[in-house]
FIKE-887515 format. One record per residue (C-alpha): residue number from 1; residue in one letter; chain; x negated, y, z negated. Coordinates in pm, whole numbers, plus 50000, padded with zeros to 5 digits. Layout:
// residues N
ATOM / pos / code / unit / px / py / pz
ATOM / NUM / A / A / X / Y / Z
...
***
This chain:
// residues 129
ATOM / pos / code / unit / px / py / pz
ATOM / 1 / X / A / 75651 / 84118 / 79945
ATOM / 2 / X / A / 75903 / 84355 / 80110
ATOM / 3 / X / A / 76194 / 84216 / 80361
ATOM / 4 / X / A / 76025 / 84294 / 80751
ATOM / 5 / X / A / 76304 / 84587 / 80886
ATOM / 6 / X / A / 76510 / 84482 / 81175
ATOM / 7 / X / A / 76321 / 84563 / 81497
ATOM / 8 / X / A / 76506 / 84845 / 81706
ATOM / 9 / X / A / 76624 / 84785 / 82028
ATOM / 10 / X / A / 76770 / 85065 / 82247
ATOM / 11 / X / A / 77042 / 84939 / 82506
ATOM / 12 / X / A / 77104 / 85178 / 82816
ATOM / 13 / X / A / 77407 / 85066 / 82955
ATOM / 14 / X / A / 77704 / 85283 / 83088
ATOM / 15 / X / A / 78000 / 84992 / 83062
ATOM / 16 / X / A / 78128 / 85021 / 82677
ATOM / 17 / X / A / 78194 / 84648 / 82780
ATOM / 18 / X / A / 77869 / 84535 / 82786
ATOM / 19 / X / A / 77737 / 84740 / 82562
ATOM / 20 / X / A / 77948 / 84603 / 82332
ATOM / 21 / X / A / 77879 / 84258 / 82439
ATOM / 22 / X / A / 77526 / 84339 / 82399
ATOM / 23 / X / A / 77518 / 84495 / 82049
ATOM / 24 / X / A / 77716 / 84248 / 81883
ATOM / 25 / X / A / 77481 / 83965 / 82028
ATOM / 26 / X / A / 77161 / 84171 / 81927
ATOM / 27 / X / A / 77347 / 84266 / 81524
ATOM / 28 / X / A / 77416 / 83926 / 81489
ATOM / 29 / X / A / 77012 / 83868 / 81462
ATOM / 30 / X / A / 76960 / 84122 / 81267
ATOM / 31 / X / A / 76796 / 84381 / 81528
ATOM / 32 / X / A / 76938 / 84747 / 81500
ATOM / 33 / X / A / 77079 / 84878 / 81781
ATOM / 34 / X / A / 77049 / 85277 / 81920
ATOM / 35 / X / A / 77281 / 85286 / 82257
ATOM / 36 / X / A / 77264 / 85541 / 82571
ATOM / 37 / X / A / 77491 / 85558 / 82834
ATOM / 38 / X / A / 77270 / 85753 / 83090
ATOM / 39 / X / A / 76916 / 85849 / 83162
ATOM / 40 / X / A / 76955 / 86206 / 82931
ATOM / 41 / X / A / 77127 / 86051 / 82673
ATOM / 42 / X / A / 76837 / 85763 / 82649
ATOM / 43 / X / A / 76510 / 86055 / 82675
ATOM / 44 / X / A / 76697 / 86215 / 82361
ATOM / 45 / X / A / 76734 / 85887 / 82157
ATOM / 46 / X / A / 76366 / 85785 / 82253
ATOM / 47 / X / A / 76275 / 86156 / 82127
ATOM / 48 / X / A / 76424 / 86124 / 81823
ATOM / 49 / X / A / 76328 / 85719 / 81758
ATOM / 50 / X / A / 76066 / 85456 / 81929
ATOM / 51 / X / A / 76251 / 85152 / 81952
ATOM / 52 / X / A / 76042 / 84811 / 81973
ATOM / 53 / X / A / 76230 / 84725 / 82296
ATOM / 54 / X / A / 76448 / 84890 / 82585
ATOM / 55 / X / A / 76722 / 84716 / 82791
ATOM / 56 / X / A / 76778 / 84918 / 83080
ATOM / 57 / X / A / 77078 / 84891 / 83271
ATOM / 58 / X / A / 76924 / 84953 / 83631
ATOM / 59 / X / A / 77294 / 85133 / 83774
ATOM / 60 / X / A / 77313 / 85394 / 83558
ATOM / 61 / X / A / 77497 / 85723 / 83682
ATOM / 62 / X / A / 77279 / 86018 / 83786
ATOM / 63 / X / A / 76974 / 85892 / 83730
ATOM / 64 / X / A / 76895 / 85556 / 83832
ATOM / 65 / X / A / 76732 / 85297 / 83530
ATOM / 66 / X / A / 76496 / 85238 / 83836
ATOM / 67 / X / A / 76400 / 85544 / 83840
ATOM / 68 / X / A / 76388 / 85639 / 83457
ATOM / 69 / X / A / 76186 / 85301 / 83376
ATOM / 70 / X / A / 75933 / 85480 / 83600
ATOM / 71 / X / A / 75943 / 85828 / 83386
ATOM / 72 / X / A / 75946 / 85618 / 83085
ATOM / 73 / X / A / 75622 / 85405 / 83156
ATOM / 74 / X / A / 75435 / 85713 / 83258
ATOM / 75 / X / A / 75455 / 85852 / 82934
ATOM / 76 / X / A / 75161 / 85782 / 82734
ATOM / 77 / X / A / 75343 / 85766 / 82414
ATOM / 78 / X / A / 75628 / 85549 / 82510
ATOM / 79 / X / A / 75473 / 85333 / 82806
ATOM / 80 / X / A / 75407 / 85045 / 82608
ATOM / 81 / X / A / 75753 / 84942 / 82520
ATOM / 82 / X / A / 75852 / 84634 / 82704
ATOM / 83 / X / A / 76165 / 84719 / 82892
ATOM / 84 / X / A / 76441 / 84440 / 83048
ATOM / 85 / X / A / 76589 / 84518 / 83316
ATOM / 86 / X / A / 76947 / 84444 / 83294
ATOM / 87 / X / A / 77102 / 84443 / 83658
ATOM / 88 / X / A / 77433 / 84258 / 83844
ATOM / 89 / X / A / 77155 / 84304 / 84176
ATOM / 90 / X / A / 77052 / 83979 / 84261
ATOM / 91 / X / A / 76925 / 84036 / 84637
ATOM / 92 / X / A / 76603 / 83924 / 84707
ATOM / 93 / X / A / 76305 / 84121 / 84600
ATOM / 94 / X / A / 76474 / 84311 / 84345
ATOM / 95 / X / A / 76313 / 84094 / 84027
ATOM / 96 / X / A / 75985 / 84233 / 84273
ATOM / 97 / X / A / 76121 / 84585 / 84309
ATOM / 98 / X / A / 76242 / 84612 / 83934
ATOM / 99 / X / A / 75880 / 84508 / 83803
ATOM / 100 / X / A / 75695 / 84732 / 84009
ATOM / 101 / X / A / 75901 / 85022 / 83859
ATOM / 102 / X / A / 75726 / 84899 / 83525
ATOM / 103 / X / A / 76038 / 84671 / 83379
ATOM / 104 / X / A / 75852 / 84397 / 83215
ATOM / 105 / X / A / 76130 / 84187 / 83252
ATOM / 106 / X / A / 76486 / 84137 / 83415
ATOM / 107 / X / A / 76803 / 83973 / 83336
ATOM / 108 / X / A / 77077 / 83937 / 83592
ATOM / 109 / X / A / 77447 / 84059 / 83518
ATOM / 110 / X / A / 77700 / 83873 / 83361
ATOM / 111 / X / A / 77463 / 83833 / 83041
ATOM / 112 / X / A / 77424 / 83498 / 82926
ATOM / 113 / X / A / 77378 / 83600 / 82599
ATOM / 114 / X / A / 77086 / 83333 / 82444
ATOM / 115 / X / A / 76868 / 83388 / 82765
ATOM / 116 / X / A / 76913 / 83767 / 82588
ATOM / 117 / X / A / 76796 / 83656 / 82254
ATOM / 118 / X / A / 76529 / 83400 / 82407
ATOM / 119 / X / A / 76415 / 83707 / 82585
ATOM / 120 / X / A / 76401 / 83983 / 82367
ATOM / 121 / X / A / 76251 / 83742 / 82067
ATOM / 122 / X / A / 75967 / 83640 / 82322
ATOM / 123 / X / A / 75919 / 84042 / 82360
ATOM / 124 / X / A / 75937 / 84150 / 81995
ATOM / 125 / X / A / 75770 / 83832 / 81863
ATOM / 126 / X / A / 75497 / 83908 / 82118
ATOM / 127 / X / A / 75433 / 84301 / 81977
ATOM / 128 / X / A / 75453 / 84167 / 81657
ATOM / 129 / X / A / 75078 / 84241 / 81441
***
């Protein structure tokens, strides 16, 4: 029987804070992390690698995580990637706003870090076959 590899998760965040935060939550599980710090960077690492989950940082500069959830889901070979939306907006209707872009989730800013875990084991547990 051969060890299951660590399930890859890429994190699209521009603050090095909590990206750091972020990966050294997600490492401490075991789960390999691939990190972007805009919407090009992020199209070039999911080019190069599928991960098994995204957290998307919804204030990116340029282009908006909003807006590259979107180009992401309408891809047919990347759509079905759950993707978190990781935001410090906490108006009403954006949880409604973010989901309707095609986030299949949504965490509000600061982190608490096992809501993160609870969250992305629910998601990677769930595509597990």
């Amino acid at each position: 029987m051969s060890a299951e590899s660590p399930k890859s998760i890429l994190v699209i965040e521009d603050q090095a804070l909590n990206r750091k935060v972020v990966r050294i939550v997600l490492q401490s599980e075991g789960y390999e992390v691939i990190e972007a710090i805009n919407a090009a960077e992020a199209l070039a690492c999911l080019e190069a690698n599928v991960p098994a989950l995204i957290l998307m940082d919804i204030a990116l500069p340029g282009q908006s995580g909003e807006e590259l959830t979107r180009q992401i889901k309408a891809d047919p070979e990347k759509c079905s990637i759950p993707i978190i939306a990781l935001t410090a907006a906490a108006m009403s209707g954006d949880r409604e706003r973010l989901l309707k872009a095609g986030c299949d989730d949504y965490l509000s800013k600061p982190i608490d870090t096992q809501e993160l875990l609870e969250r992305v084991a629910h998601y990677l547990e769930g595509s597990a076959t």
